[in-house]
C-alpha positions as CSV (number, residue, x, y, z in Angstrom):
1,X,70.4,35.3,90.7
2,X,68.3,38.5,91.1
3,X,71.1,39.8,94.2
4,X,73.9,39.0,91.8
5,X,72.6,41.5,88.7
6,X,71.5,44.0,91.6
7,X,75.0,44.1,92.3
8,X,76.4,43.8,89.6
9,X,74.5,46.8,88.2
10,X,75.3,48.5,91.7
11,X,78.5,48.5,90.5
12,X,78.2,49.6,87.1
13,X,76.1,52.8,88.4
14,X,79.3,53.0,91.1
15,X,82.1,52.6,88.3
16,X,80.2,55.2,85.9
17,X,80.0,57.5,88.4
18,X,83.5,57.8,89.6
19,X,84.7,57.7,85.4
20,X,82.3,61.0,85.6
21,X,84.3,62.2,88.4
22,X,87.1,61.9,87.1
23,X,86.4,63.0,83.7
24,X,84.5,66.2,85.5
25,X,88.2,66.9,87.5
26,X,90.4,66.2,84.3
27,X,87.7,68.0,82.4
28,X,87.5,70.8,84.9
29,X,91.7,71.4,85.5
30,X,91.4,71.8,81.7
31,X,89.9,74.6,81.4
32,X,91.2,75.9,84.7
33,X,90.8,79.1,85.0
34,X,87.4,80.0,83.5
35,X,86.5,83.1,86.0
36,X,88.1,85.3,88.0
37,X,90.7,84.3,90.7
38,X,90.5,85.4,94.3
39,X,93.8,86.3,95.6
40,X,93.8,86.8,99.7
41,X,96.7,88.6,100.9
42,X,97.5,88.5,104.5
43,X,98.8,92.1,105.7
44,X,96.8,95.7,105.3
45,X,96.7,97.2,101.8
46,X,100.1,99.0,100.6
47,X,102.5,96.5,102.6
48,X,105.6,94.9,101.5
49,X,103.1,91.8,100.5
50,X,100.2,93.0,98.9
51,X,102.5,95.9,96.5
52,X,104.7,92.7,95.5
53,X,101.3,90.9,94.9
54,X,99.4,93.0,92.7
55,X,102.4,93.3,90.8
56,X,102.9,89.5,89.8
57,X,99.4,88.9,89.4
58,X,98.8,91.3,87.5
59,X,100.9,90.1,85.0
60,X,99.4,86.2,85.8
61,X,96.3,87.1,85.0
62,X,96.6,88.1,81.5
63,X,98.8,84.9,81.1
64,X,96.1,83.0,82.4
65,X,93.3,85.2,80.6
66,X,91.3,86.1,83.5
67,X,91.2,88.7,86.4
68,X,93.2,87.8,89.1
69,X,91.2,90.0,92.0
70,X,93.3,91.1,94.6
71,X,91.6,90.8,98.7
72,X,93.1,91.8,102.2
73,X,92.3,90.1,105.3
74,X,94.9,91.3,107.7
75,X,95.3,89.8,111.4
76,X,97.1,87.6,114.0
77,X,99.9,87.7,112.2
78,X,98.7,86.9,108.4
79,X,96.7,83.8,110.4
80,X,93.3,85.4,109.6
81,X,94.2,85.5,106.0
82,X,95.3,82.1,105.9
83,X,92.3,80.2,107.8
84,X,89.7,81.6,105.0
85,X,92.2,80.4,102.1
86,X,92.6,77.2,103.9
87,X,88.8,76.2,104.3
88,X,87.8,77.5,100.9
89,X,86.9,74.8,97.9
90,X,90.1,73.2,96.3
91,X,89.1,74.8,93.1
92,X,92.3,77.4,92.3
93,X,89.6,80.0,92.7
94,X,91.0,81.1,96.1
95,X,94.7,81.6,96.7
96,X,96.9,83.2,99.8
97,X,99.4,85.3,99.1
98,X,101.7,85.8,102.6
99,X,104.3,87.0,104.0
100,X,106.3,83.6,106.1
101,X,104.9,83.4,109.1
102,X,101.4,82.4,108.2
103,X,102.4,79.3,106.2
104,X,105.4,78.9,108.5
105,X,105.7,79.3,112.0
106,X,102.2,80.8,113.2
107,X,101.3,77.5,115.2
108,X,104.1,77.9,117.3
109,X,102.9,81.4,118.5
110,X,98.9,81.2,118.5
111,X,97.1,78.8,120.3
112,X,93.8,78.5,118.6
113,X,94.8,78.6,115.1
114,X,92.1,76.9,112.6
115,X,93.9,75.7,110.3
116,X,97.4,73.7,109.4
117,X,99.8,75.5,107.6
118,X,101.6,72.2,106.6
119,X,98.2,71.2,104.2
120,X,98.5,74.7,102.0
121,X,100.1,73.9,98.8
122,X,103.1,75.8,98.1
123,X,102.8,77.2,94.1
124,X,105.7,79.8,93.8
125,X,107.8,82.0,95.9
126,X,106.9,85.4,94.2
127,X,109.8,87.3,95.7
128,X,113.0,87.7,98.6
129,X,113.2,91.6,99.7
130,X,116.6,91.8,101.7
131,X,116.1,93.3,105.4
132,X,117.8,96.3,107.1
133,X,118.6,97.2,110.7
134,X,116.6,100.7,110.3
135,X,117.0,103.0,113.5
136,X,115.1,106.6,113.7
137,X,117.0,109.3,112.4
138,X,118.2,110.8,115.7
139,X,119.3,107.4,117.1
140,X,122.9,108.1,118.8
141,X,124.4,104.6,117.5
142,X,125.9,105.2,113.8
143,X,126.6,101.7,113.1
144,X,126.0,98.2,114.2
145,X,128.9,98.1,116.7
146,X,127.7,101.4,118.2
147,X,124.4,99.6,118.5
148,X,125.8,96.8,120.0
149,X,127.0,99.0,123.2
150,X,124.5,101.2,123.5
151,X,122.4,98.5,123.9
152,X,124.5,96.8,126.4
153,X,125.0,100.1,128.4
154,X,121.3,100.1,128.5
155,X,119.6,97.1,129.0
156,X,115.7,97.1,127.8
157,X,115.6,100.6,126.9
158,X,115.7,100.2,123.2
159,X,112.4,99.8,121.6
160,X,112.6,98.0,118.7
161,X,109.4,97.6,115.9
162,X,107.6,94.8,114.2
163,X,105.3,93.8,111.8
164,X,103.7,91.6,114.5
165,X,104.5,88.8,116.8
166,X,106.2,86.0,115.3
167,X,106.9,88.1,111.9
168,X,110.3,88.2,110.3
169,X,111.3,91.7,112.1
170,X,110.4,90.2,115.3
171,X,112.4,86.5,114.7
172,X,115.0,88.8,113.1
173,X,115.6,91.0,116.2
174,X,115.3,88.2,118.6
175,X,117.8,86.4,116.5
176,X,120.3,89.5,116.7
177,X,120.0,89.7,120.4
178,X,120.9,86.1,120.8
179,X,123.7,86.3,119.0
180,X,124.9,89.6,120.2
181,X,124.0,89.5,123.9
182,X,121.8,92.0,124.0
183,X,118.0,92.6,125.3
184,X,115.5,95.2,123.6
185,X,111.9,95.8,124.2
186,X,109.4,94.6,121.4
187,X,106.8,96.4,120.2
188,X,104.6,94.9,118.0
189,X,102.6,96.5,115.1
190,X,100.0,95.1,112.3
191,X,101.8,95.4,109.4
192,X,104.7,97.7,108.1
193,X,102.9,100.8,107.9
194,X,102.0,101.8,111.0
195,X,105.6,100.5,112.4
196,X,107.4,102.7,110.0
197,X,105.0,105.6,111.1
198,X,106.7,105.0,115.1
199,X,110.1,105.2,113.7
200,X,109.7,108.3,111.6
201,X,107.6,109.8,114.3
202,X,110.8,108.7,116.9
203,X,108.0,106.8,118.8
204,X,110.8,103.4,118.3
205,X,114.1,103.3,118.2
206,X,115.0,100.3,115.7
207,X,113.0,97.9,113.3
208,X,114.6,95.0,111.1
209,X,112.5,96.3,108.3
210,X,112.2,94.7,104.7
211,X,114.9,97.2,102.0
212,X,111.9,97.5,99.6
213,X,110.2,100.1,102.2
214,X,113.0,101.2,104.0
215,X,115.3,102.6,101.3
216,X,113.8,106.2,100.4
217,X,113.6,106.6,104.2
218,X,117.3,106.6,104.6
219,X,117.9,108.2,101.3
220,X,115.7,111.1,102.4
221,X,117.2,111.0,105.7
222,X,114.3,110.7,107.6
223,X,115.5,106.9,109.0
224,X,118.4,105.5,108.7
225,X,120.0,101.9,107.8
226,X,123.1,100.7,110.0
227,X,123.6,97.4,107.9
228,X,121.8,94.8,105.7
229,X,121.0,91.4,107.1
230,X,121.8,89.4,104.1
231,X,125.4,87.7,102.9
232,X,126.0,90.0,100.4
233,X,125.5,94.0,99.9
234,X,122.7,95.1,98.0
235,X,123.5,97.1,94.6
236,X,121.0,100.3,95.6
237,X,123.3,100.6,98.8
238,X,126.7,99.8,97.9
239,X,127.9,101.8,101.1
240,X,126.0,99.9,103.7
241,X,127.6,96.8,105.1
242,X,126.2,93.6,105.8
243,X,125.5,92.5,109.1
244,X,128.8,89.6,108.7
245,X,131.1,92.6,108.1
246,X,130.0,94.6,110.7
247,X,130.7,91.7,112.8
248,X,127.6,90.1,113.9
249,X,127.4,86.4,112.2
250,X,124.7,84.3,111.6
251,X,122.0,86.2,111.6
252,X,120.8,86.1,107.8
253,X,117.5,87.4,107.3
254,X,115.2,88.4,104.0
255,X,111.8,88.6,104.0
256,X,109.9,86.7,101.2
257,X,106.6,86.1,99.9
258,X,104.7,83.3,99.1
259,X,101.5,82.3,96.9
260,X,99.8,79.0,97.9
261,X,96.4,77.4,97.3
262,X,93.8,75.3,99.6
263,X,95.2,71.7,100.8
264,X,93.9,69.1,97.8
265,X,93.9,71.9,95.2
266,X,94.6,69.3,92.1
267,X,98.3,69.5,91.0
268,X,97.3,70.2,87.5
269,X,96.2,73.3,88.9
270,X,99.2,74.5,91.0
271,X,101.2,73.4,87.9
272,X,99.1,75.8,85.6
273,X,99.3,78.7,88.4
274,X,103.3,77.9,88.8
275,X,104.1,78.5,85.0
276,X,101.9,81.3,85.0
277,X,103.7,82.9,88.1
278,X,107.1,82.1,86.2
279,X,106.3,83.3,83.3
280,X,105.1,86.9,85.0
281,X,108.7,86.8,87.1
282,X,110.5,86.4,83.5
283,X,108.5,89.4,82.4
284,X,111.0,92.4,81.6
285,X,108.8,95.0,82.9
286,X,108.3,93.3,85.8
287,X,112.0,93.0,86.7
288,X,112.6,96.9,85.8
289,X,109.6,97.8,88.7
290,X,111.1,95.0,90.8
291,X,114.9,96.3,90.4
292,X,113.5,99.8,91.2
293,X,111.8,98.0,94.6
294,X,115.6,96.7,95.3
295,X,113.1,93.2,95.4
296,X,114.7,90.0,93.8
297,X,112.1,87.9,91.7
298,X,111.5,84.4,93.0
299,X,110.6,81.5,91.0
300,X,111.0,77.6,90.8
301,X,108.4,74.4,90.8
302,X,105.6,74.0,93.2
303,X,108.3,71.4,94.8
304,X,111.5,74.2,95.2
305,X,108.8,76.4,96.9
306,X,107.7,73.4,99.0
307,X,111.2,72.8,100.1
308,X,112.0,76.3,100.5
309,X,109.2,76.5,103.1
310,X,109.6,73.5,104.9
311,X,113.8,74.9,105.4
312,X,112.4,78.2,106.7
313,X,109.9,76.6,108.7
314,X,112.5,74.7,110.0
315,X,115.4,77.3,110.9
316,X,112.8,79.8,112.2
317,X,111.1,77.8,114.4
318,X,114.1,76.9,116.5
319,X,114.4,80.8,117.0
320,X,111.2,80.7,118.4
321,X,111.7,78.0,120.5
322,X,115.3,79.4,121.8
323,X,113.9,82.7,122.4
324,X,111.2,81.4,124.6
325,X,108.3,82.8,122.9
326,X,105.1,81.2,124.1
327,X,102.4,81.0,122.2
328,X,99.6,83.5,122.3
């Protein structure tokens, strides 16, 4: 008699405590956020991602009526950024904001990654930025076809830039040489910056680099864009052709931007950071800055941007895979 009331009160102290638990979560996703968000971003300050960050959460945060504090923690290809968000507590205290290849295809391209990019919960895509086939100004190819057989006449002497092994300018370029028969000589960079610093300073010959930060370069004349690597022409450069029309198919490309939170981050919480991202890319000031940018605003559920990443996941990693790059 005594062992059955011990465990029957054994279970009553078991049952309160998980009805506390819960209560304490529900409790807690309530008041969601009650101090400042940490928002990682993945590349060196003033790069494609961390502008298009600070400008959507700054917006978010005074939906969501408290700071929204903006980190970098550049590296291995936006990997360094993404291990610290992916360890930190489940809370919505810590997010990732990244360019693709963290949260995508990284684990195909670095061996000793700490972390699964398949556990980060997808809450919005902030953003697509078309890309461009940027050369340096003196380049002697003035359009993609000239490209095409100058780079055939001379096999591995075209340097071309990127943002970093296994980043969207590299996949891009490797995807363009696929399709075009052509071989070019990577050079690899951390971040956007210092690659657009080789061009200008005719260190590199080409980079598929993201429209955003490429435009006043070719307005200015100091670079210049041979095409743009999406479907349709972009309004700022109604002169430029797309890669289709200048007769390379296939090889769409944009580069896009993602915020996601720690694996098990409560979905009451990624539902509260999604509306608060959507409401920011609604905002009309917002879509001015990001119309000057030549960016497109993203948007969706936590589910689209789940989809979305899985897709890209997907269709990039059998680039990586047909191009034969090996991990690092």
């Amino acid at each position: 008699m005594f062992k059955r009331h011990a465990l029957i009160a054994g279970l009553g102290v078991i049952l309160v405590g998980a009805l506390a638990a819960a209560g304490w979560a529900q409790g807690s996703a309530g008041n969601y956020p009650d101090h400042p968000i940490r928002v990682i971003v993945s590349v060196p300050a003033g790069g494609g991602v961390d502008t298009i960050t600070r400008l959507v959460t700054a917006k978010m945060q005074s939906i969501l009526g408290q700071p929204m504090v903006v980190e970098n923690r550049a590296g291995v290809g936006g990997s360094v950024a993404a291990d610290y968000v992916f360890h930190q507590s489940p809370d919505g205290y810590t997010l990732l904001a990244s360019q693709p290849s963290p949260i995508t295809t990284n684990p195909l391209l670095y061996k000793s990654l700490n972390y699964d990019p398949t556990q980060l919960l997808p809450i919005v895509i902030m953003s697509h930025v078309p890309n461009v086939v940027l050369v340096r100004k003196d380049f002697p190819a003035k359009t993609v076809q000239e490209l095409i057989a100058y780079a055939k006449a001379n096999p591995g002497k075209i340097n071309y830039a990127s943002q970093g092994i296994g980043t969207t300018s590299h996949l891009t370029a490797e995807l363009f040489q696929k399709i075009t028969g052509t071989k070019m000589n990577h050079i690899p960079y951390k971040g956007t910056a210092p690659a657009v610093n080789d061009i200008l300073a005719g260190n590199v010959d080409l980079f598929f680099n993201e429209l955003a930060s490429s435009i006043q370069l070719h307005k200015s004349g100091r670079a210049r864009i041979l095409a743009v690597t999406v479907k349709q022409r972009v309004a700022a450069l109604p002169d430029i052709p797309t890669l289709e029309e200048a007769g390379v198919s296939g090889c769409d490309s944009d580069t896009w931007h993602a915020l996601t939170a720690p694996p098990k981050t409560p979905a009451e919480i990624v539902a509260k950071l999604n509306a608060a991202a959507n409401k920011a890319l609604a905002d009309p000031d917002l879509l001015a800055r990001f119309t000057q940018l030549s960016i497109a605003p993203g948007g969706g559920s936590p589910a689209d941007a789940s989809a979305f990443v899985k897709s890209e996941t997907a269709r990039w990693g059998a680039v990586i895979k047909e191009a034969g790059i090996k991990p690092e």
